[in-house]
N, CA and C of each residue as an Amber inpcrd file, in Angstrom:
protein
   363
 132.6350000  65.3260000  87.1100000 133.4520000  66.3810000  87.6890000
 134.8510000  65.8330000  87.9650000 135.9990000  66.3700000  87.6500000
 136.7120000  66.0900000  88.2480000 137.6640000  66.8200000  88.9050000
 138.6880000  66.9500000  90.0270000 139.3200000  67.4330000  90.6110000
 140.9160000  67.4460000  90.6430000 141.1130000  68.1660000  91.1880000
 143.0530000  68.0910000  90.8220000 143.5130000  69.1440000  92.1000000
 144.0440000  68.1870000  93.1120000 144.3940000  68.9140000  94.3160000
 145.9240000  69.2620000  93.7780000 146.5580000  70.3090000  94.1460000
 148.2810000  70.6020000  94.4530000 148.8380000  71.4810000  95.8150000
 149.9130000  71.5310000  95.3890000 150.0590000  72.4580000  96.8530000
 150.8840000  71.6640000  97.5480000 150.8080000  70.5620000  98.1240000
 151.6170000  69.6880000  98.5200000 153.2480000  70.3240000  98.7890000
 153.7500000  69.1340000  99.6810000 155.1790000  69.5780000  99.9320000
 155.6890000  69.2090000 101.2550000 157.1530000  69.7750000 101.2940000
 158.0680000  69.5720000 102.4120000 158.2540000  70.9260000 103.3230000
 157.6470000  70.7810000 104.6110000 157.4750000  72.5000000 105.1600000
 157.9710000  72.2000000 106.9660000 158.8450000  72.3990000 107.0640000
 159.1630000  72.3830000 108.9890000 157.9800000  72.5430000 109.6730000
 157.9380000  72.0140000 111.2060000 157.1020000  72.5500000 112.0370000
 156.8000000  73.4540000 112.3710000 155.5220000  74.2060000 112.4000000
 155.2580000  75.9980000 112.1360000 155.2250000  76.4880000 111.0790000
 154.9190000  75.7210000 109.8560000 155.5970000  76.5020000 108.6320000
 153.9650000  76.6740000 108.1930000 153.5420000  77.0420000 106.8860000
 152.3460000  77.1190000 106.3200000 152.5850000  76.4100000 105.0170000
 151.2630000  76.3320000 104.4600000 150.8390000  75.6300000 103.0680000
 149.9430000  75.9570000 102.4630000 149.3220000  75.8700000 101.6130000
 148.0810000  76.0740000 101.2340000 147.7160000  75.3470000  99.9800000
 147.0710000  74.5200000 100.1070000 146.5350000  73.6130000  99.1340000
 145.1930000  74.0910000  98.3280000 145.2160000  73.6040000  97.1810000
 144.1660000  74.3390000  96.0710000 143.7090000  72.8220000  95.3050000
 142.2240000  72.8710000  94.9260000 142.0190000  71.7740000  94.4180000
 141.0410000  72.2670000  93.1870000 141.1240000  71.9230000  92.0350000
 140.6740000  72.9390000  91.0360000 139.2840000  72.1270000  90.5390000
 138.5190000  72.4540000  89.7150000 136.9240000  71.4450000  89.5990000
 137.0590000  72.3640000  88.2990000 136.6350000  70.8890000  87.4040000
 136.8340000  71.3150000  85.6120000 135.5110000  70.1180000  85.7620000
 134.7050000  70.7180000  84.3640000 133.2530000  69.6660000  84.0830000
 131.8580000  69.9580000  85.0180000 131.2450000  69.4090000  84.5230000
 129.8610000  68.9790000  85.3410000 129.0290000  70.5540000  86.2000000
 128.4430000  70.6050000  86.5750000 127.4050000  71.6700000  87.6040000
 128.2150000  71.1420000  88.8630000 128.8380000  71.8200000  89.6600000
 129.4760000  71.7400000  90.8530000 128.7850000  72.5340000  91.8940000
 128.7060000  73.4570000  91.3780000 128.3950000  75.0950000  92.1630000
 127.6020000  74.7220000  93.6280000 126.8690000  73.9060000  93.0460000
 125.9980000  73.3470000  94.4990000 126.6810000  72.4220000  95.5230000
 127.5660000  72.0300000  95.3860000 128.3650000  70.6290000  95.7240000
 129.0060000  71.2370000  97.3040000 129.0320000  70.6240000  98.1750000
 129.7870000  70.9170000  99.5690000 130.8440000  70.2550000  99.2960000
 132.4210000  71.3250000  99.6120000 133.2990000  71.1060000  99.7100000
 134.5790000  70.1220000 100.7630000 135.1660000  69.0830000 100.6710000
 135.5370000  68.1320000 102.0200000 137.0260000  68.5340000 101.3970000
 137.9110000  68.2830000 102.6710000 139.1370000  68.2020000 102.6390000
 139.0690000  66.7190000 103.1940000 140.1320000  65.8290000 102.8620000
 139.9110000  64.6680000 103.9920000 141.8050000  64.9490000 103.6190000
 142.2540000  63.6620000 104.6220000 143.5910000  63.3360000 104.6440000
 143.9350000  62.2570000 104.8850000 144.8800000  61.4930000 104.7320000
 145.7680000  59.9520000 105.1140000 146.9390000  59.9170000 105.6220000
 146.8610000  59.1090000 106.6350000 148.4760000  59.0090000 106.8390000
 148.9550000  57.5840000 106.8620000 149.9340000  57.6040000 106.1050000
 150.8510000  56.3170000 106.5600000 150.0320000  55.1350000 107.6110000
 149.5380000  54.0440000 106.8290000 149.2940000  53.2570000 107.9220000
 147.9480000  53.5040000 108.2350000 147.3120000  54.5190000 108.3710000
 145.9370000  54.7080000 108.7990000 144.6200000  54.8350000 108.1590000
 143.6660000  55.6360000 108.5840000 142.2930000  55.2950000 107.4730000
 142.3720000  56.6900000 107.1220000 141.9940000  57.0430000 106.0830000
 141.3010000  58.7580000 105.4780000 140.5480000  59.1910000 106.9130000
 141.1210000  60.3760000 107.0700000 140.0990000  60.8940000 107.8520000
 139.6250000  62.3490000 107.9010000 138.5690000  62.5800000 108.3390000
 137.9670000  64.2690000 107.6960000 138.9500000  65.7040000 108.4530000
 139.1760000  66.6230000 107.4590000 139.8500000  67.5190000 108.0350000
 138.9770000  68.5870000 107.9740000 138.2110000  69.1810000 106.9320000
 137.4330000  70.3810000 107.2150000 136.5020000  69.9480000 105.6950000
 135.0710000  70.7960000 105.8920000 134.3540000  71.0230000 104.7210000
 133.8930000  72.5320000 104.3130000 132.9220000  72.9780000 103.8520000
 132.2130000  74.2000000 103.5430000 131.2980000  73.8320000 102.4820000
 130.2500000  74.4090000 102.5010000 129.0620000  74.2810000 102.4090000
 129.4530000  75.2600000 101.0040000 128.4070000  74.6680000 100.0300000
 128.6190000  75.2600000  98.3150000 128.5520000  76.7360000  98.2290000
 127.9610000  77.2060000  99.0130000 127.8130000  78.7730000  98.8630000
 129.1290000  79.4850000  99.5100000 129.7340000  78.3850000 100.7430000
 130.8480000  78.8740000 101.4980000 130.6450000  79.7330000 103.1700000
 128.9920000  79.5990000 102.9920000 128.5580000  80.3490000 103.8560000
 128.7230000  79.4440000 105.8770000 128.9100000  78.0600000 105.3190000
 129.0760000  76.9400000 106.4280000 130.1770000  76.5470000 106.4260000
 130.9730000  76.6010000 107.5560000 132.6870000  75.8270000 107.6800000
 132.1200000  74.5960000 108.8230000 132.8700000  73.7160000 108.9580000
 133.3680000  72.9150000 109.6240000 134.7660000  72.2900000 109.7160000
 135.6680000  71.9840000 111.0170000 136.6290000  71.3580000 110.7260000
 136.7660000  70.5600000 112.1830000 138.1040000  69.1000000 112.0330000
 138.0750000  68.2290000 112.8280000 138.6460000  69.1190000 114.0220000
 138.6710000  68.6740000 115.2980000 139.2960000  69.1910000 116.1550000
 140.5570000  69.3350000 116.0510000 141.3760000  68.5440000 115.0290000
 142.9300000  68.7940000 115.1100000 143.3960000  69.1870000 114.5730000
 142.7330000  70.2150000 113.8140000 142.9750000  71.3000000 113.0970000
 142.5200000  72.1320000 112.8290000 141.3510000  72.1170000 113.9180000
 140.5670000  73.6750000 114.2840000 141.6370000  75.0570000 114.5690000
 141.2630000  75.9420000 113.8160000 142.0330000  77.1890000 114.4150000
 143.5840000  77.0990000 113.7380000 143.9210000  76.3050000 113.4390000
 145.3130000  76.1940000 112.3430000 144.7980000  76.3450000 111.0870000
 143.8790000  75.3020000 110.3550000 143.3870000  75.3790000 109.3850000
 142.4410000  76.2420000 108.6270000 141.9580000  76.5360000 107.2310000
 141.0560000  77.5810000 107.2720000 141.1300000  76.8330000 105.6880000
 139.2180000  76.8030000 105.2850000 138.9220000  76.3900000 104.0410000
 138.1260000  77.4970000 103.5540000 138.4580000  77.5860000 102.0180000
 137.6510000  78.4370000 101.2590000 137.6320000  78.1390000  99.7750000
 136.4900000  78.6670000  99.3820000 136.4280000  78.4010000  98.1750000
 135.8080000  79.9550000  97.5160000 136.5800000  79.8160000  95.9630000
 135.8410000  80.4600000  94.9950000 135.2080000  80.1770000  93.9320000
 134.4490000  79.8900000  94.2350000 133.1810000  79.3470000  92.4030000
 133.2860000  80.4000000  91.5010000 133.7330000  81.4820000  91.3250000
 134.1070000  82.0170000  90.2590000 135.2700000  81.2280000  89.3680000
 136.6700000  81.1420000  90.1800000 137.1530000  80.2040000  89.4900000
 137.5590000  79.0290000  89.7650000 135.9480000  78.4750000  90.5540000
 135.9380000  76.7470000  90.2130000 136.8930000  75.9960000  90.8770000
 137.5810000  76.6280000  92.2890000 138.5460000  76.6530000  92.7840000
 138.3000000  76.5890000  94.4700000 138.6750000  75.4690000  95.1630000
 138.7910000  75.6620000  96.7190000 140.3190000  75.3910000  96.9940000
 140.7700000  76.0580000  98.3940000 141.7410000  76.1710000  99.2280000
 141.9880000  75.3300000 100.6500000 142.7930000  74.9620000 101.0800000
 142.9440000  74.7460000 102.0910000 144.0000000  75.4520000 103.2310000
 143.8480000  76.3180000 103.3350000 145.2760000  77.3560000 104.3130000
 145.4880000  76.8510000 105.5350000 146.7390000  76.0750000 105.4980000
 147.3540000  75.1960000 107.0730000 148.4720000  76.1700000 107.2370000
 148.2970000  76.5170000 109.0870000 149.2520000  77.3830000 109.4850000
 149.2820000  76.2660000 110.6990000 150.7500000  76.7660000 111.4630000
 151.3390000  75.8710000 112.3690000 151.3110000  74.5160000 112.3740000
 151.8040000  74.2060000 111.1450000 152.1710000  72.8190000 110.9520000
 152.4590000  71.8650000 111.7310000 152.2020000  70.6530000 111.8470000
 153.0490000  69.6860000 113.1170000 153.4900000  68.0560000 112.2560000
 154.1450000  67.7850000 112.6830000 154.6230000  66.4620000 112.2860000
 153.4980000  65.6880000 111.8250000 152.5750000  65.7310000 112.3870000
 151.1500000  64.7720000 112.6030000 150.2980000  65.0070000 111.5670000
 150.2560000  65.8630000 111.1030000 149.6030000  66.7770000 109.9140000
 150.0280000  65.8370000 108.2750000 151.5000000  65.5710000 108.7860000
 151.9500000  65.0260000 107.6260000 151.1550000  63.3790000 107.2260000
 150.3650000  63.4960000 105.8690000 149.2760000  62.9170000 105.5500000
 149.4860000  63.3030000 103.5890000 148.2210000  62.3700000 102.7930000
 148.0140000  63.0800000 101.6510000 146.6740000  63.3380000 102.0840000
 146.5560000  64.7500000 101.1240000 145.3740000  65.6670000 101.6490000
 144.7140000  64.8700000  99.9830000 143.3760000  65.1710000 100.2660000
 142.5710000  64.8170000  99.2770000 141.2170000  65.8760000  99.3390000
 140.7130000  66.8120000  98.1000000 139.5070000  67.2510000  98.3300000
 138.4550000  66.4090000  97.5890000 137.3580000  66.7810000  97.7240000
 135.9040000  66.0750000  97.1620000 135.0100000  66.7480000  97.3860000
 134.1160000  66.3550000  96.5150000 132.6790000  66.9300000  96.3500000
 131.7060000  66.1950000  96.9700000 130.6840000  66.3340000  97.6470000
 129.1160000  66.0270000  97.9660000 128.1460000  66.6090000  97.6110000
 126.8160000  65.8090000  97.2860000 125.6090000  67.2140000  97.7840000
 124.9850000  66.7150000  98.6840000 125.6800000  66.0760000  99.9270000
 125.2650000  66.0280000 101.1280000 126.0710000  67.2080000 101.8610000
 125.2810000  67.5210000 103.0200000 126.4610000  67.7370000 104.1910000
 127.0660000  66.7790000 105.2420000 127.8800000  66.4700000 104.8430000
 128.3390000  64.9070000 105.7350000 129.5160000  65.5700000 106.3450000
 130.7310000  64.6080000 106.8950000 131.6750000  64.4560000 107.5070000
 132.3200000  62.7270000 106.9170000 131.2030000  62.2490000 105.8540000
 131.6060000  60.9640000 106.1210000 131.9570000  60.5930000 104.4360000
 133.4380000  60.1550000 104.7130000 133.9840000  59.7820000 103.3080000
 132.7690000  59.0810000 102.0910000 132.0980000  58.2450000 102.5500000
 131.7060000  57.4300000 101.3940000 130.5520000  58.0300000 100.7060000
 130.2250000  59.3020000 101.5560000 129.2350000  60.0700000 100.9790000
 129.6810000  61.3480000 100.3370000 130.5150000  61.6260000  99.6940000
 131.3120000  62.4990000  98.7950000 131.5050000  61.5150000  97.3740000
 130.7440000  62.3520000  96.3760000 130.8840000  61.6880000  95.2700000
 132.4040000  61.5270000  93.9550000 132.8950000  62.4630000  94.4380000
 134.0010000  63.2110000  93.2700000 135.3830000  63.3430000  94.6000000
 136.3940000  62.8670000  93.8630000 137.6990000  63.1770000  94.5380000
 138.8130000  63.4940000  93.7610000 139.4760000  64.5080000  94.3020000
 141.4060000  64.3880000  93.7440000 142.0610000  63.6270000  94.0610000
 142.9430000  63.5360000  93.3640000 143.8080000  62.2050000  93.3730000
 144.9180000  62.5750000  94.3760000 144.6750000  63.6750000  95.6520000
 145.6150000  63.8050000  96.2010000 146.6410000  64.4260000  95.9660000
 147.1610000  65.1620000  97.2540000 148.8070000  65.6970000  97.2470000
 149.3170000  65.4070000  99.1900000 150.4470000  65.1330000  98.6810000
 151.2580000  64.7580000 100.0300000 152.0320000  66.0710000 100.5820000
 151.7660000  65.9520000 101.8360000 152.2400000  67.0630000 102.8170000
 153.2840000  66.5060000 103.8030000 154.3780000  66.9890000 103.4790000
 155.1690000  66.3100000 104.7910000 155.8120000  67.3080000 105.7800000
 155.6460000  67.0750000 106.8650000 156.1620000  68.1640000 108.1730000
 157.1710000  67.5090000 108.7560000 158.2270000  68.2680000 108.6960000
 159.5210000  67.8840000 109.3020000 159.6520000  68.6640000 111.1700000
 160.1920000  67.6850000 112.0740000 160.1160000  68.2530000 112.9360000
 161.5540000  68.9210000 113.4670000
């Protein structure tokens, strides 16, 4: 499987984004969806998932209620919709696949190669 996040960019504080990560190859359909992110200096860390059907969300606390994940398996396609941006946010976002339900990077089998988000304050 592989993946191809975009969306990325330069957006002020408060602004929105919405990141898309596309899945070409392989049986996915079943696969739980992860957003993770990086910043400068720090470790990957989890931002939100959804469960293959879409029917299960989860997201980290620091971006509960700003953030919102979705996906469409029609076209093979998940989202990430960030509203009220903050400086802190600014990270590269990365999606991936599991057929676990985790929270935990090393258990996601398939990743994009990333897109960078930067929030200006």
């Amino acid at each position: 499987v592989q993946l191809q996040a975009s969306g990325g960019g330069l957006v002020q504080a408060g602004g929105s984004l919405r990141l898309s990560c596309a899945a070409s190859g392989g049986s996915k359909r079943r696969y739980a969806m992860g957003w993770f992110r990086q910043a400068p200096g720090k470790e990957r860390e989890f931002v939100a998932r959804m469960s293959w059907n879409g029917g299960t969300t989860d997201y980290s606390d620091s971006v509960k209620d700003r953030f919102t994940i979705s996906r469409d398996n029609a076209r093979n396609t998940a989202y990430l919709q960030m509203n009220s941006l903050k400086p802190e946010d600014t990270a590269v976002y990365y999606c991936a696949l599991t057929g676990w339900w985790t929270r935990m990077s090393v258990q996601y089998n398939y990743w994009g190669q990333g897109t960078l988000v930067t929030v200006s304050s």
